[in-house]
N, C-alpha and C positions, 0 to 999 in steps of 0.2 A: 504493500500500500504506500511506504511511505516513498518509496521509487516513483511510484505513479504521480505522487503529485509530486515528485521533483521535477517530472518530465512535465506534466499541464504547468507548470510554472515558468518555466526553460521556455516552454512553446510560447505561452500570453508573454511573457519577457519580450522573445522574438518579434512578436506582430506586433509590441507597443513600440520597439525597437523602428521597424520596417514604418509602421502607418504616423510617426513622429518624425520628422525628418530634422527637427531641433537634437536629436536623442541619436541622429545615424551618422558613421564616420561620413567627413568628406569623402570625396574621389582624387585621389593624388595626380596630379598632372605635372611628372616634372619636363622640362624645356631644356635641354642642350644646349648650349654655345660654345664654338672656339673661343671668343673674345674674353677679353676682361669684365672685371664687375666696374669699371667705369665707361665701358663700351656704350654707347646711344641703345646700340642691340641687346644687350644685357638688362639696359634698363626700358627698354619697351617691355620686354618682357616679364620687369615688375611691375609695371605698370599696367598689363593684363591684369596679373593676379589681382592687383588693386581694386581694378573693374570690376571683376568679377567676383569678385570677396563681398562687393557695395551690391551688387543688382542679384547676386543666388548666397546670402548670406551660409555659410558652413555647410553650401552644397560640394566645393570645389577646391581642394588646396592646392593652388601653384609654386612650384617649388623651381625656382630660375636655378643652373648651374654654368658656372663658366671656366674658363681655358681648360675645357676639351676634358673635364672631368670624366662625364661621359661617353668619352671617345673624339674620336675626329670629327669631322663633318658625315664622311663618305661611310663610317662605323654605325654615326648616331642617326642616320637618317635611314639607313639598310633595319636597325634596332626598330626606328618609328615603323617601316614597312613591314617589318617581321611581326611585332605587336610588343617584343622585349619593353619597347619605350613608348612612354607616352606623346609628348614633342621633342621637336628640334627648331632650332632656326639657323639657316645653313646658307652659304652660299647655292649658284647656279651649278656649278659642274658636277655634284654628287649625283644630279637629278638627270645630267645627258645621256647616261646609259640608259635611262629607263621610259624617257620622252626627249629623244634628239633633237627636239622642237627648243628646247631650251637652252642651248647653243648660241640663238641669236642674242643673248643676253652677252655673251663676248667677244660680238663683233665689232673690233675696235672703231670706235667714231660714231655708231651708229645711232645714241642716246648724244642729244646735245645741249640738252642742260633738263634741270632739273623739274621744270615745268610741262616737260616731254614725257619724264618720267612718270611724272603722275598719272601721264593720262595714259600710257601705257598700263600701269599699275592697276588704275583703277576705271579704267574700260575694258570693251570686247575682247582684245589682247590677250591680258593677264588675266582676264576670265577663263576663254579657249585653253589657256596651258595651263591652267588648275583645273579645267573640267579634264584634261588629258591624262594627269597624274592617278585620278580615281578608279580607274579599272587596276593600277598597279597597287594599291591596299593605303595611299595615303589622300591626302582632304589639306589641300593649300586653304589657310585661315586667314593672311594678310601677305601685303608684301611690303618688309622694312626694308631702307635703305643703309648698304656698305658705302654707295657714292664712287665721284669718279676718282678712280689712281694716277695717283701723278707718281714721277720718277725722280727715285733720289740716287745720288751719288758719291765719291769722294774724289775723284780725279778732276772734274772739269765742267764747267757750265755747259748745259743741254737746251742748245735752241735750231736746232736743224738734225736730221738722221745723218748726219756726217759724223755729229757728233758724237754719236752713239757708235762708232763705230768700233769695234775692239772690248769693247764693254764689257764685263761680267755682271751681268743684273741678274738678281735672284725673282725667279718667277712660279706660278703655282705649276704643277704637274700638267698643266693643261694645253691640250695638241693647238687650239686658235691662237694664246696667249705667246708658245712656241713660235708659232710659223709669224705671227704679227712681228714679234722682236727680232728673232731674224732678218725680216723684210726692209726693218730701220737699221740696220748695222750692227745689229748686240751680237753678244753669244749671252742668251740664255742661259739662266743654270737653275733646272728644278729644285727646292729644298724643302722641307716641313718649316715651317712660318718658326715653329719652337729653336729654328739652329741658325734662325736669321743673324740675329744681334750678334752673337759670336762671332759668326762666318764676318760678316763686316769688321768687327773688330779686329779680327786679326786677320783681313784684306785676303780673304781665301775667295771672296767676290770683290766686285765694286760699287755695287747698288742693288738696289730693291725698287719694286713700286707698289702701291699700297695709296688707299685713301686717306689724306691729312688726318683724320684721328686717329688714324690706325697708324699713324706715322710718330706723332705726337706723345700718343698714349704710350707707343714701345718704344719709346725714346732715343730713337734712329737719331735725332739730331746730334748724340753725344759721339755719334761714329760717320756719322756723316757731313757734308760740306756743300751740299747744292741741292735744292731740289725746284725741278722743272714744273710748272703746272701746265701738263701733258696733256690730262682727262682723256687720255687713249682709250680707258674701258669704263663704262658706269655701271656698275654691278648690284644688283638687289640682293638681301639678307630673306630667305623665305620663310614664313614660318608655317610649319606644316602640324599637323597628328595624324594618329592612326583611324583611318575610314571608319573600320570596324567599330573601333571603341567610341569616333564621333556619331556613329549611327547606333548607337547604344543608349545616346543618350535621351530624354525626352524631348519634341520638338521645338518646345518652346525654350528651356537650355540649349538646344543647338543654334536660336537665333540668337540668343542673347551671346552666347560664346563666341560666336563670326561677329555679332557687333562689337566684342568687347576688344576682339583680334583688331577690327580695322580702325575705334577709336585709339586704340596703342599704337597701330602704324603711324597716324598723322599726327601722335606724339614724340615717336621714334624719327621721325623723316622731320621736323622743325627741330630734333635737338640736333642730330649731325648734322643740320646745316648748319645751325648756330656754331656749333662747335669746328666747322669746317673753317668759317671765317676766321674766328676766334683763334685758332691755332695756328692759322697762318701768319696772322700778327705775330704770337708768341713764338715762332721758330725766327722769325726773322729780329726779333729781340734778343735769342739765344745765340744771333752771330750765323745763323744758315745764310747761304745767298738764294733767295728764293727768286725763279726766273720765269715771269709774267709773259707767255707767248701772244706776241700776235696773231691774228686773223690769218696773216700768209706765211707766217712761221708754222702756225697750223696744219693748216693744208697742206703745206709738204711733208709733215708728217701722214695726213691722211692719203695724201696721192704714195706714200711709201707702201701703204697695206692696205691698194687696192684690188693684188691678186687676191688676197686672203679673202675676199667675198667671191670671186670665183669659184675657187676652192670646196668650198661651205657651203653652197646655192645648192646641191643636189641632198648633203645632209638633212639641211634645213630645212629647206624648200620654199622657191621664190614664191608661194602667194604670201605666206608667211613675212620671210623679209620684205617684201613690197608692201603689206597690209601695218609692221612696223616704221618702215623708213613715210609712209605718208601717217601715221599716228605723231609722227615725231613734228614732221613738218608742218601739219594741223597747228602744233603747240606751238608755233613760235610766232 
């Protein structure tokens, strides 16, 4: 007897449990980043939990992690696919193997400011490549911005691909990013972002590029001596979850969790730009020579890496690039 009602006890426990939702654990949602915890992308992504903590009180706990605790990019976002992990926010290249459509996000030039962005981001575009993701087991939430990389150095001011010529620039693992440097004069040299600083310090390269916070934040200026403002590539931060586990949830939580996704982007995307500005000043305070390109300094960097959209136009595919390059020029 006295089993029995240990068990009808256990059970009405359970259902006060389940039919109270003050009384039931959250849902852990934790987020992967490479970056640092004073990354823009680090803190978009507390700034979800935030949201979300205010509109589904002690439905959802977000748990932001950074520099690559998680894993890498390419680890943490395969994790999110598999179901191991809940989110990521990752750059474009982990996602080329699994939607080659997203490729065009590193074709140098093809993003030309930040206004382009958006509407790429947050139009037909960057809807079609996150409705593309979904048959592979993930659910694009928002799209934060990394921004565009400019190129740093130690040897010599960079205002023409002459200059580049001889170069060791450390660059991501990526075949567009490859063939792009190449095309201006460098020698590329793949590395994990973690053996950057080193490598620079003790001149086993001679540059990196990377977007001004990303520059700023990892404190390249203490090893470095110039940097170009190139904006050769502008690259989105994605923040994704697992399909499954977003379709799990109730409908009206999945609205509010995509809304709470795209108020963080437009919080995430006005702080690196702030910060974009902002540390531009402060590198050139720290004694950088930072080198403001012109219009026709530009362009010959751009007419440098125009095979590389030849190249790419059968991966990609021109309706695609054609339906980005007039999204772009829409914006200006």
């Amino acid at each position: 007897m006295k089993k029995t009602w240990i068990l009808v006890l256990t059970l009405l426990l359970g259902i006060g449990l389940a039919a109270d939702p003050a009384l039931a654990q959250p849902k852990i949602l934790k987020i992967s980043n490479g970056v640092n915890e004073q990354h823009p992308s680090y803190l978009g992504g507390k700034k979800f939990g935030e949201i979300l903590a205010a509109k589904l009180p002690g439905k959802y706990d977000v748990q932001v992690y950074a520099n690559a605790q998680l894993g890498d990019d390419v680890r943490a976002t395969e994790g999110v696919r598999m179901g191991t992990l809940e989110m990521v926010t990752t750059s474009a290249s982990p996602l080329t193997g699994l939607v080659p459509e997203f490729n065009v996000f590193d074709l140098p030039f093809i993003v030309t400011s930040e206004k382009a962005a958006d509407a790429i981001y947050d139009g037909p575009v960057g809807a079609k490549l996150g409705a593309a993701l979904e048959p592979k087991g993930i659910k694009l939430l928002a799209y934060y911005e990394n921004g565009f990389r400019q190129l740093t150095n130690s040897v010599r001011e960079v205002k023409a691909p002459a200059d580049m010529k001889g170069l060791k620039i450390r660059t991501m693992q990526n075949p567009i990013h490859l063939e792009a440097f190449r095309a201006m004069g460098a020698n590329p040299t793949p590395m994990p972002f973690s053996e950057v600083f080193t490598a620079l310090q003790q001149k086993t390269i001679d540059g990196q590029e990377n977007p001004i916070p990303t520059i700023w934040l990892s404190k390249f200026y203490e090893v470095q001596k110039y940097v170009s403002l190139t904006g050769h590539v502008y690259g989105p931060h994605i923040v994704l979850i697992n399909k499954k586990l977003f379709d799990s949830f109730p409908a009206e939580d999945q609205k509010i969790i995509a809304a709470a996704a795209q108020e963080s982007a437009l919080y995430q995307r006005a702080l690196n730009r702030k910060m974009n500005s902002d540390f531009v000043a402060e590198l050139k305070k720290a004694g950088i020579t930072v080198v403001e390109l012109t219009a026709e300094q530009k362009k010959a960097f751009q007419d440098a890496v125009a095979p590389v959209y030849a190249t790419w136009e059968p991966k990609i595919g021109k309706a695609l690039m054609d339906e980005f390059k007039t999204t772009v020029e829409k914006a200006k």
